[in-house]
ROKOL-999840 format. One record per residue (C-alpha): residue in one letter; residue number from 1; x, y, z. Coordinates in steps of 0.1 Angstrom, whole numbers, plus 5000, padded with zeros to 4 digits. Layout:
N
pt res A, n NUM, xx X, yy Y, zz Z
...
REM end
This chain:
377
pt res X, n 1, xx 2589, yy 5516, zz 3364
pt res X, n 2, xx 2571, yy 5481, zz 3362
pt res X, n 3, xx 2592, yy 5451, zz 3365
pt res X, n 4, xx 2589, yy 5420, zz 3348
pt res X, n 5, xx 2602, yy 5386, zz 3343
pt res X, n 6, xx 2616, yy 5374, zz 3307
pt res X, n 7, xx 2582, yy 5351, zz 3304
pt res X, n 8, xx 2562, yy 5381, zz 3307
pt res X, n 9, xx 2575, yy 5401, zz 3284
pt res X, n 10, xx 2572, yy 5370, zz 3261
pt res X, n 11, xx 2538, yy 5371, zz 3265
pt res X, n 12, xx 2534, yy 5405, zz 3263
pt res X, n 13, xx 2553, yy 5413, zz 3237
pt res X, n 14, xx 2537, yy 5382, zz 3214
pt res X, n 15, xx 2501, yy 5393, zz 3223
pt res X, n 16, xx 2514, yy 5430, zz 3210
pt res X, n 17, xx 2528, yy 5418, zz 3177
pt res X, n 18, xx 2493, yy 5396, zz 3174
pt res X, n 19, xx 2473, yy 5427, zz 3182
pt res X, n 20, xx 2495, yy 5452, zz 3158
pt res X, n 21, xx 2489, yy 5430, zz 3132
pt res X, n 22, xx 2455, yy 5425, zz 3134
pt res X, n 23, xx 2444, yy 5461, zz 3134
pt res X, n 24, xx 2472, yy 5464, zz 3102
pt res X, n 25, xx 2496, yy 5494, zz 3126
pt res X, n 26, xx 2529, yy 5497, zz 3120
pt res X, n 27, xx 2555, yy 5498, zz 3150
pt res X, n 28, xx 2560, yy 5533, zz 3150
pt res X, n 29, xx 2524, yy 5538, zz 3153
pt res X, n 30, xx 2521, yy 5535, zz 3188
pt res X, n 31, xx 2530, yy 5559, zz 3204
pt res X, n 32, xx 2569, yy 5549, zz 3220
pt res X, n 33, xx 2601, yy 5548, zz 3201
pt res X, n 34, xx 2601, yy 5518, zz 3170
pt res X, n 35, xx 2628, yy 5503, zz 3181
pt res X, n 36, xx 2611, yy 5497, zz 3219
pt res X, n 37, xx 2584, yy 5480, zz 3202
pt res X, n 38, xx 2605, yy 5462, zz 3182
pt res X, n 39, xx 2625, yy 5446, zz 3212
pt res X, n 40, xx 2593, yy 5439, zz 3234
pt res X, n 41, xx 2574, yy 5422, zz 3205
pt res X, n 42, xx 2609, yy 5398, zz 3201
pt res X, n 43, xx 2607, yy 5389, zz 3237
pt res X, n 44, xx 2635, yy 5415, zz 3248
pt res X, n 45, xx 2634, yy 5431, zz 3282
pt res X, n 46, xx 2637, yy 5477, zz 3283
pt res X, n 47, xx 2599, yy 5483, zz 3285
pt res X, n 48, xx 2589, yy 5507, zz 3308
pt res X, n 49, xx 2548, yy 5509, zz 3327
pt res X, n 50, xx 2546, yy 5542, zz 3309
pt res X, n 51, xx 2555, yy 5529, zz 3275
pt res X, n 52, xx 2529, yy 5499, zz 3280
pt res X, n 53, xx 2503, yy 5522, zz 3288
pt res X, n 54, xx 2513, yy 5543, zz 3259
pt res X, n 55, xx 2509, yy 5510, zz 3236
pt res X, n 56, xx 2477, yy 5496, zz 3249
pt res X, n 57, xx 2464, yy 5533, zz 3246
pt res X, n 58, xx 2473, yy 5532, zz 3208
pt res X, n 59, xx 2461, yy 5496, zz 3207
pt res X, n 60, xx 2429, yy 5510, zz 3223
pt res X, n 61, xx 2430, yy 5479, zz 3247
pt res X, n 62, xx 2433, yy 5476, zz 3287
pt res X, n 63, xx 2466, yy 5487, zz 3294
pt res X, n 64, xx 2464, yy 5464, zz 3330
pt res X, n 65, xx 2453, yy 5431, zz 3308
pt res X, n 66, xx 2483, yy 5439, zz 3283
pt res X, n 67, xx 2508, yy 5436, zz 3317
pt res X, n 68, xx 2493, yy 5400, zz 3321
pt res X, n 69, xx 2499, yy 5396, zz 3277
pt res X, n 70, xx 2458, yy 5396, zz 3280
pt res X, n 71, xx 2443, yy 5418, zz 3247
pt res X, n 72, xx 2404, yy 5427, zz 3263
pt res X, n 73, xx 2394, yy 5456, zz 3238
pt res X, n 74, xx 2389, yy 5493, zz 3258
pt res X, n 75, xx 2375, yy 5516, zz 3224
pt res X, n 76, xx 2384, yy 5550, zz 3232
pt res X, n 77, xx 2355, yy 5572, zz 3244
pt res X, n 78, xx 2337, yy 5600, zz 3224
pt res X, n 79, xx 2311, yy 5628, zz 3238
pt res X, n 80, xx 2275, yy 5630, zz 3232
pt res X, n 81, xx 2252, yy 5653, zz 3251
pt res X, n 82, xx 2216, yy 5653, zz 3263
pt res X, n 83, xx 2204, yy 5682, zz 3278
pt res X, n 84, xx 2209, yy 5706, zz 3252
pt res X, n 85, xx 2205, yy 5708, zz 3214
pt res X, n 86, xx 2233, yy 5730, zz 3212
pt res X, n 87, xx 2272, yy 5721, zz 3218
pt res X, n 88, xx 2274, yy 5736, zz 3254
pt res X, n 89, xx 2302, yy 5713, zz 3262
pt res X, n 90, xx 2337, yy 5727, zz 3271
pt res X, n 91, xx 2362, yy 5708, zz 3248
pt res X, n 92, xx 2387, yy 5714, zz 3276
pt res X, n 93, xx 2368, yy 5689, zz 3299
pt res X, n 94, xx 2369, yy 5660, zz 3273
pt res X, n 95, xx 2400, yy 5647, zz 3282
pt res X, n 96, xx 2392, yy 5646, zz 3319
pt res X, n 97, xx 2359, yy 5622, zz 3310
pt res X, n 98, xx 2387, yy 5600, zz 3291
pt res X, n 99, xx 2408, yy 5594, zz 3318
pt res X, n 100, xx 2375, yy 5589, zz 3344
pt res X, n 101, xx 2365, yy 5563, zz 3319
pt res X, n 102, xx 2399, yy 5547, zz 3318
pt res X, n 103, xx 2393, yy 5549, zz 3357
pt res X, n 104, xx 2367, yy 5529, zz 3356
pt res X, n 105, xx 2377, yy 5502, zz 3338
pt res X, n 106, xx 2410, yy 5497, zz 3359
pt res X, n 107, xx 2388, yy 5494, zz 3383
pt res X, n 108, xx 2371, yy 5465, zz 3368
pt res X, n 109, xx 2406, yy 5451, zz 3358
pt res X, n 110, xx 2415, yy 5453, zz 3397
pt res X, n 111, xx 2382, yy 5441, zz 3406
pt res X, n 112, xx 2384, yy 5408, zz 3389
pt res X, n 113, xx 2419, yy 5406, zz 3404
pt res X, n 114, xx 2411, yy 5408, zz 3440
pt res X, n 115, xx 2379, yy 5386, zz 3435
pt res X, n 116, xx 2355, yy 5413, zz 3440
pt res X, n 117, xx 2323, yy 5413, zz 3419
pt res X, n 118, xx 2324, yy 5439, zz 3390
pt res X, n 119, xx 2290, yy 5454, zz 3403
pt res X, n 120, xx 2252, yy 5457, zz 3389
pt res X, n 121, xx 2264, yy 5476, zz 3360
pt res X, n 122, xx 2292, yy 5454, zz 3345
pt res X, n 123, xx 2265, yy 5424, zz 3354
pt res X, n 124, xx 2237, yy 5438, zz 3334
pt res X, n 125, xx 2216, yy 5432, zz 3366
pt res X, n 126, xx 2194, yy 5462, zz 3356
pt res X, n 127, xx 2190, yy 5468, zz 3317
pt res X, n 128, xx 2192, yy 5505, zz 3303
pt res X, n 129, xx 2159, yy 5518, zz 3287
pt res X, n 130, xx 2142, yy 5546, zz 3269
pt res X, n 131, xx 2130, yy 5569, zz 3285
pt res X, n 132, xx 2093, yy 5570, zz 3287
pt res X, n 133, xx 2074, yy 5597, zz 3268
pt res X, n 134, xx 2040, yy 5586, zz 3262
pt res X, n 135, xx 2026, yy 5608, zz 3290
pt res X, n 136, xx 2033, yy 5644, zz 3301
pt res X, n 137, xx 2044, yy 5628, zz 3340
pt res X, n 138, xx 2055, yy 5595, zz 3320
pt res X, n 139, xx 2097, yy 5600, zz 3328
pt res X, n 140, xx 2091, yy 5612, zz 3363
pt res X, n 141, xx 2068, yy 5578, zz 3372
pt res X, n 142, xx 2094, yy 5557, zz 3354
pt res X, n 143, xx 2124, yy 5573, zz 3372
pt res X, n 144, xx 2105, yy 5560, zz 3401
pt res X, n 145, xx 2106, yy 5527, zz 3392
pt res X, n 146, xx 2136, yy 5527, zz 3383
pt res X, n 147, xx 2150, yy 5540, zz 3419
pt res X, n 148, xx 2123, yy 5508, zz 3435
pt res X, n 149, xx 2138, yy 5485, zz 3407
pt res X, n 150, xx 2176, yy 5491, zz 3418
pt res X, n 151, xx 2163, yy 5492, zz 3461
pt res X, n 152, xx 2151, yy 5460, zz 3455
pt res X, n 153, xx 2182, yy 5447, zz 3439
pt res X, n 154, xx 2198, yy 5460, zz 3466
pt res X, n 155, xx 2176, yy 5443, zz 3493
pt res X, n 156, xx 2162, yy 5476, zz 3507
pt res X, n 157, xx 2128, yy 5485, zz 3499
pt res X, n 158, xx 2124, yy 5511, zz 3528
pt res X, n 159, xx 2150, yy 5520, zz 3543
pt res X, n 160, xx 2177, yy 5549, zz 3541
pt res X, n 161, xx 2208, yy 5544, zz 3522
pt res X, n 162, xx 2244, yy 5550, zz 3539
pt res X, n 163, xx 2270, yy 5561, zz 3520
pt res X, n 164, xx 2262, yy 5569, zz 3482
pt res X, n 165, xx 2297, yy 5572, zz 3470
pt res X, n 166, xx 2304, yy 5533, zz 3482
pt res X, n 167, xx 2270, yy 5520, zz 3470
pt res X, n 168, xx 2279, yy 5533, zz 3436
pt res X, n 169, xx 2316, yy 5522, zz 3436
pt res X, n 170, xx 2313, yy 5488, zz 3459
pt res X, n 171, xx 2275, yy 5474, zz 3446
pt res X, n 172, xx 2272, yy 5486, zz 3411
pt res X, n 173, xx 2307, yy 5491, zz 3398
pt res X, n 174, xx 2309, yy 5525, zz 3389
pt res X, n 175, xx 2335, yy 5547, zz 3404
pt res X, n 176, xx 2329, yy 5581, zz 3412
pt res X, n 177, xx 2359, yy 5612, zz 3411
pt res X, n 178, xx 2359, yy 5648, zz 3419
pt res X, n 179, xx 2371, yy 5668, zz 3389
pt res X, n 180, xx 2374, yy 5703, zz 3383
pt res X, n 181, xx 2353, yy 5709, zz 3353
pt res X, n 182, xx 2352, yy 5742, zz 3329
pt res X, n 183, xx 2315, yy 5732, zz 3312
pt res X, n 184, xx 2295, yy 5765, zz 3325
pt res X, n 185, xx 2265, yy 5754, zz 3348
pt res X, n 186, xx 2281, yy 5718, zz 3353
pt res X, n 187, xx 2278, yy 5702, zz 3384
pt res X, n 188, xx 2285, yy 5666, zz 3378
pt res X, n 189, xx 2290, yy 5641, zz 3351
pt res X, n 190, xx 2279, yy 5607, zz 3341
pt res X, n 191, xx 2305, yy 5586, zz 3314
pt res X, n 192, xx 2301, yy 5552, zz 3304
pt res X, n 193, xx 2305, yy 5529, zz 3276
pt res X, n 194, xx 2296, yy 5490, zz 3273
pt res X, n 195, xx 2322, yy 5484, zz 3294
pt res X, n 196, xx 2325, yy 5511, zz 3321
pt res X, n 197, xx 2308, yy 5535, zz 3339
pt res X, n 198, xx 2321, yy 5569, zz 3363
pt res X, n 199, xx 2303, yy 5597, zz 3380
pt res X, n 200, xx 2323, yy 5631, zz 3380
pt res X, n 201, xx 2316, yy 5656, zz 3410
pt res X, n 202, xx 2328, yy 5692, zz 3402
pt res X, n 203, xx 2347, yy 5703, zz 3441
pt res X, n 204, xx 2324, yy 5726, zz 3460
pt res X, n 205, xx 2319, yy 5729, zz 3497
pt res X, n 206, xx 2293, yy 5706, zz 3511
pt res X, n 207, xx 2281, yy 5724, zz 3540
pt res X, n 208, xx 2244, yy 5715, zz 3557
pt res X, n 209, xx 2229, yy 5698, zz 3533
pt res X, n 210, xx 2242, yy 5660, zz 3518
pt res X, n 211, xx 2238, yy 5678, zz 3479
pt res X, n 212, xx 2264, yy 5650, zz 3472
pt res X, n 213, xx 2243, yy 5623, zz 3477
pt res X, n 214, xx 2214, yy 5639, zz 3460
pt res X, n 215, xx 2242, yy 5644, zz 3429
pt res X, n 216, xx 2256, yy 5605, zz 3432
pt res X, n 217, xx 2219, yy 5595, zz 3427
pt res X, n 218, xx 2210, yy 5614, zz 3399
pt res X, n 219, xx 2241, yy 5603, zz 3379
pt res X, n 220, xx 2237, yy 5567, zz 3389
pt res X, n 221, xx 2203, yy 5569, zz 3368
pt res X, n 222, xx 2221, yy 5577, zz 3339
pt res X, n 223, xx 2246, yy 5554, zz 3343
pt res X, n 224, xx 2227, yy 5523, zz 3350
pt res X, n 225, xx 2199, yy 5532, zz 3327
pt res X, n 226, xx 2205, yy 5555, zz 3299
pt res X, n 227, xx 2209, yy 5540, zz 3261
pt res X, n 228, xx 2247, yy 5539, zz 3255
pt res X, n 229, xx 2241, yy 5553, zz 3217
pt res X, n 230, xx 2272, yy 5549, zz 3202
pt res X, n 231, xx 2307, yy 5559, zz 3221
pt res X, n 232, xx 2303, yy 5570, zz 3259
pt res X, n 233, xx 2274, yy 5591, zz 3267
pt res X, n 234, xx 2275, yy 5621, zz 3287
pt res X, n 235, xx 2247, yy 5640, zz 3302
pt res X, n 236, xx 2254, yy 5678, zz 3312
pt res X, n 237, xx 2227, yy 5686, zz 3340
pt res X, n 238, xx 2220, yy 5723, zz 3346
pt res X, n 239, xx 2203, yy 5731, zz 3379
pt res X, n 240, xx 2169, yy 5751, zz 3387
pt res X, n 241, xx 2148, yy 5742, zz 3355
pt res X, n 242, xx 2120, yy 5723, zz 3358
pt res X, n 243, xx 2117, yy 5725, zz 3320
pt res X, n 244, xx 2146, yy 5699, zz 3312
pt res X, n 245, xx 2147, yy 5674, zz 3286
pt res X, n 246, xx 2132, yy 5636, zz 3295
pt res X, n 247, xx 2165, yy 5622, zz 3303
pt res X, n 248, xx 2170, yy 5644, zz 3332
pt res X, n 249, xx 2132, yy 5644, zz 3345
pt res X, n 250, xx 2135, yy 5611, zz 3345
pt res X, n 251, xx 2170, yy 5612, zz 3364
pt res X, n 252, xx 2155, yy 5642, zz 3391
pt res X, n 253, xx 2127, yy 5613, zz 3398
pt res X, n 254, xx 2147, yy 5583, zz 3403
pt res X, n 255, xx 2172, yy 5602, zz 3426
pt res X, n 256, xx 2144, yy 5618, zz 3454
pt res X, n 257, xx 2129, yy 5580, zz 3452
pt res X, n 258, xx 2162, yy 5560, zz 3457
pt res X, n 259, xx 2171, yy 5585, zz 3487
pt res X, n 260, xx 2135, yy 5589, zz 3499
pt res X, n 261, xx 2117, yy 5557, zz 3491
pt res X, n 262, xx 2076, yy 5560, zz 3495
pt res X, n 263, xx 2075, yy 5529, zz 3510
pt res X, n 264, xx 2100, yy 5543, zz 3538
pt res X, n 265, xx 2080, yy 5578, zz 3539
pt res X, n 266, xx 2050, yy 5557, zz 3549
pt res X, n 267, xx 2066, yy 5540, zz 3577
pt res X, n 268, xx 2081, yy 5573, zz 3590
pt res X, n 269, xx 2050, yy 5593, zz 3583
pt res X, n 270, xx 2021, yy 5573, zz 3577
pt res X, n 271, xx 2002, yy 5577, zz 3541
pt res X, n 272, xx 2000, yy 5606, zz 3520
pt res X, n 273, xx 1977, yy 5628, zz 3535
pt res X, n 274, xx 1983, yy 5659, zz 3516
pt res X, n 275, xx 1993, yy 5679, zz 3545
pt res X, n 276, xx 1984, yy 5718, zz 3541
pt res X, n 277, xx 1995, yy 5739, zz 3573
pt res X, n 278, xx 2025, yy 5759, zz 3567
pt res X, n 279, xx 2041, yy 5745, zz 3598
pt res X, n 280, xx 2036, yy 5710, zz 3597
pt res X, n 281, xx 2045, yy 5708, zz 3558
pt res X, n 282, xx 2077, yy 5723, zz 3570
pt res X, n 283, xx 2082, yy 5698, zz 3600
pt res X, n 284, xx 2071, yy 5668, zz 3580
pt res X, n 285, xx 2102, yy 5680, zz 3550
pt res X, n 286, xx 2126, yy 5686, zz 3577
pt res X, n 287, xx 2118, yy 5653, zz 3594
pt res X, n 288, xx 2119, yy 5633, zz 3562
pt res X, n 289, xx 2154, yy 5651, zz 3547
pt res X, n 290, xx 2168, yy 5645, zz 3583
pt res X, n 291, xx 2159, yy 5609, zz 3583
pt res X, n 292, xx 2168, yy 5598, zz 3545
pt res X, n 293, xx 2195, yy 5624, zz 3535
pt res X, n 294, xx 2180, yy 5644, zz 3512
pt res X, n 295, xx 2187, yy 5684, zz 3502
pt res X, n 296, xx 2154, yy 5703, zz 3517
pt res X, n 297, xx 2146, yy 5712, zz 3478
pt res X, n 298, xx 2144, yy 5673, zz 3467
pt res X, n 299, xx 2124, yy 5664, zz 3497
pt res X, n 300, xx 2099, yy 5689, zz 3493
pt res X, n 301, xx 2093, yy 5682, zz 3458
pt res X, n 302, xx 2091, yy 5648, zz 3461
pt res X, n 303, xx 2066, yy 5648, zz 3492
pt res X, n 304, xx 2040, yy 5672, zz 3474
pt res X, n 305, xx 2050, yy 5650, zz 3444
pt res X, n 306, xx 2036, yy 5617, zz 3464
pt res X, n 307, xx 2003, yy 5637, zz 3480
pt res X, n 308, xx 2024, yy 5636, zz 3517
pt res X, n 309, xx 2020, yy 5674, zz 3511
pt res X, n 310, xx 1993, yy 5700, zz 3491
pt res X, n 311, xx 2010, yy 5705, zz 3461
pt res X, n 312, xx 2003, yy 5744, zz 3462
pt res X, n 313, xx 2030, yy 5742, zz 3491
pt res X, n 314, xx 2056, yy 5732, zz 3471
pt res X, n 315, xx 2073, yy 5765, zz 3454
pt res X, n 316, xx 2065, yy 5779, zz 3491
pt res X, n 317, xx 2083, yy 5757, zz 3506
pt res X, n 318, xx 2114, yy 5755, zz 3483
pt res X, n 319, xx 2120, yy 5793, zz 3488
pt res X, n 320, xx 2123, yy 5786, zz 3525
pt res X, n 321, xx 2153, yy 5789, zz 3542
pt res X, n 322, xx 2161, yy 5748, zz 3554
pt res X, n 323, xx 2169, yy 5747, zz 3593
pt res X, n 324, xx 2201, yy 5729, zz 3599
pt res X, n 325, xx 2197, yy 5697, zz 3601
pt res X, n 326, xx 2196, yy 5672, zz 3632
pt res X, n 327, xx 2223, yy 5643, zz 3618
pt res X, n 328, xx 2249, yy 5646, zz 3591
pt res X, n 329, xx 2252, yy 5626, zz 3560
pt res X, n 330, xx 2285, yy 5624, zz 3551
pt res X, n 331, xx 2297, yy 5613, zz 3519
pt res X, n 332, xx 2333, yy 5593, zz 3519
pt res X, n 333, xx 2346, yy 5610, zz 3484
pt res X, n 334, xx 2378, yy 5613, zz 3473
pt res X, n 335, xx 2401, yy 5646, zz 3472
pt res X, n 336, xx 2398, yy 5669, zz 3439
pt res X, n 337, xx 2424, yy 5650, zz 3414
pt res X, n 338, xx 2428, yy 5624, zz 3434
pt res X, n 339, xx 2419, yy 5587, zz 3426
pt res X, n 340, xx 2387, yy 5568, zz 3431
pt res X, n 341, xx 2382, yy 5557, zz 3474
pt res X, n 342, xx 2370, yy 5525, zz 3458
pt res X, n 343, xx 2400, yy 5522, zz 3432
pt res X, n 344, xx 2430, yy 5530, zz 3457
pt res X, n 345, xx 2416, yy 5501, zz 3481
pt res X, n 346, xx 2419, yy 5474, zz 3455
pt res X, n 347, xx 2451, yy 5487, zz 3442
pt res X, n 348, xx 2463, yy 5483, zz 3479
pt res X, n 349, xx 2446, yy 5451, zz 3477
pt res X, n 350, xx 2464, yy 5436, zz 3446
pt res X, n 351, xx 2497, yy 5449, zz 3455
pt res X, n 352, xx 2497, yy 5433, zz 3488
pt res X, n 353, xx 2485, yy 5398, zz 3471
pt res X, n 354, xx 2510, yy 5400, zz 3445
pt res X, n 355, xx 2494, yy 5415, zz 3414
pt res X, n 356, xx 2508, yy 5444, zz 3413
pt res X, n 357, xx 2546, yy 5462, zz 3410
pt res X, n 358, xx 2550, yy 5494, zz 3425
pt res X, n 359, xx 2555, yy 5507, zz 3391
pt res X, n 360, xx 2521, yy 5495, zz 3384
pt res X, n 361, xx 2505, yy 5512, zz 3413
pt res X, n 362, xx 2523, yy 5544, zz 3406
pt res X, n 363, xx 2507, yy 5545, zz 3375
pt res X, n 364, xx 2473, yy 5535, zz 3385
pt res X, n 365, xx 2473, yy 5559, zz 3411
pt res X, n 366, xx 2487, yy 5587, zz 3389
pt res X, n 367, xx 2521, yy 5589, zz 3413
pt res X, n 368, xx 2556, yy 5598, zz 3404
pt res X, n 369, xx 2578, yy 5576, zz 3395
pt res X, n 370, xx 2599, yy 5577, zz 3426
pt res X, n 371, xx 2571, yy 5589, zz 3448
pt res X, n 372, xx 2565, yy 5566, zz 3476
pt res X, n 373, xx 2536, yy 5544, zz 3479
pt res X, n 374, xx 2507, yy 5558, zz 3498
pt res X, n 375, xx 2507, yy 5533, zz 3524
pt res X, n 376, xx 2545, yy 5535, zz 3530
pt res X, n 377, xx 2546, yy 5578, zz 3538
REM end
């Protein structure tokens, strides 16, 4: 339960009655008992966390702004799908990409709170595009500018990128989650809307190979630089077709080049020289997967994409068995369920300078009420 002062709930319970009115509700439409909303919006204390958030969900605002009597508008998300014609989406799952999506933007909230930067995405740093179609390999070329476009943004034109999961949650302001998901053939997510942006993982075991980072990526394509066309869009990716719809060609592209940049390939291996042993294609994949943190299938496509490699090696070499792998690349993500790495660091961050109540962080955190904090077990 959040605490607050009698000013606060002045302020919070005027900017309610102001943002009620506006949008013509009545107090029993949102969502907590009448008289509750009645007492709050006439400066009265009883509110609970949980019966704010209920509010500023009926309110569709930020439900952390509304705690400060701050009305920033949050529109609630809707689905729309890329890959497929069809509607191959499981309903079930919708409700998870609302909550990741609310995720997001409480991280934003807490963001601006602590004093971090909201990241490339909230900054507009990079601007989302169409895909390009005017030529058969047209998506693939642009998804490799794209990945140059956002290295260079980063300051790193060559050179391999550490931990995925904290470049996409620390530097561009997109938070990434580890959901269980019932969409068949679903292996990650990407959600956003104007305002926000999250990746979802589905849990599986990452054993040899960093798939992870290859999956973080991928999604970060679609995050930073797919057309938001109404609502939140979401893009289902199916593995093993090479047949897939623009969006995700372009996606496939931009991942293998942000992981394994040409410009660093050349510095590792010297320039493309089309390499057609057997063995040394083999060695020169291994040695580039091992030194960017790639899967084995991503860096042998991409090097027979560039010319490193003949091209009539490629399907060979992706139905060979990948030898383990000399480093690992491990990938700091959170537990199935559990919040954002990125999000439960500022919340520790803003309770500790004063922004928070526990109630607060129970709530952002997804706690029981009388659980204790996760920095006092």
């Amino acid at each position: 339960m959040g605490v607050y002062n009698d000013y606060m709930f002045k302020e919070i319970g005027t900017a309610i009655a102001a943002e009620r009115a506006r949008q013509g509700l009545r107090v029993g439409d949102l969502g907590v008992d009448p008289t509750i909303v009645e007492a709050i919006e006439g400066g009265r204390p009883g509110l609970t966390t949980t019966q704010l958030d209920k509010i500023a969900n009926a309110l569709q605002v930020d439900p952390i702004a509304l705690r400060s009597g701050d009305i920033q508008a949050r529109p609630q998300p809707s689905v729309f799908l890329r890959h497929r014609g069809m509607q191959d989406f499981a309903e079930a799952d919708a409700p998870v990409l609302d909550a990741a999506l609310e995720h997001a933007r409480a991280r934003n909230t807490l963001a601006k709170l602590t004093g971090d930067g909201l990241g490339i995405f909230s900054s507009q740093e990079l601007q989302p595009r169409g895909v390009a179609a005017d030529a058969t390999n047209a998506p693939a070329r642009q998804g490799y500018q794209l990945a140059r476009e956002l290295r260079h943004t980063l300051g790193n034109d060559a050179d391999a990128l550490a931990d995925l999961r904290e470049l996409a949650e620390a530097t561009c302001g997109i938070t990434v989650l580890v959901r269980r998901l019932t969409t068949i053939g679903s292996s990650a997510f990407a959600v956003k809307a104007q305002d926000a942006a999250a990746i979802l993982l589905a849990p599986i075991m990452y054993l040899r190979e960093p798939i992870a980072r290859v999956w973080i990526a991928h999604e970060l394509c679609h995050a930073l630089f797919d057309v938001d066309a109404g609502g939140v869009h979401v893009v289902v990716d199916f593995d093993g077709d090479r047949h897939v719809h623009d969006a995700e060609r372009r996606a496939r592209a931009f991942a293998a080049e942000l992981l394994l940049p040409e410009a660093g390939l050349r510095k590792l291996i010297g320039p493309p020289a089309e390499v057609s042993g057997e063995t040394a294609a083999r060695n020169l994949v291994a040695m580039a997967r091992d030194h960017f943190g790639s899967t084995w299938q991503v860096a042998s496509n991409h090097l027979c994409n560039l010319g490193f490699i003949a091209m009539n090696l490629r399907d060979w070499l992706e139905r060979q068995p990948p030898p383990a792998m000399s480093r690992a690349w491990a990938t700091s993500l959170p537990t199935m369920g559990a919040p954002s790495v990125h999000v439960a660091a500022l919340t520790r961050r803003a309770y500790d300078a004063g922004h928070l109540t526990d109630g607060e962080v129970r709530a952002l955190l997804d706690l029981d009420m009388l659980a204790p904090l996760p920095w006092e077990r």
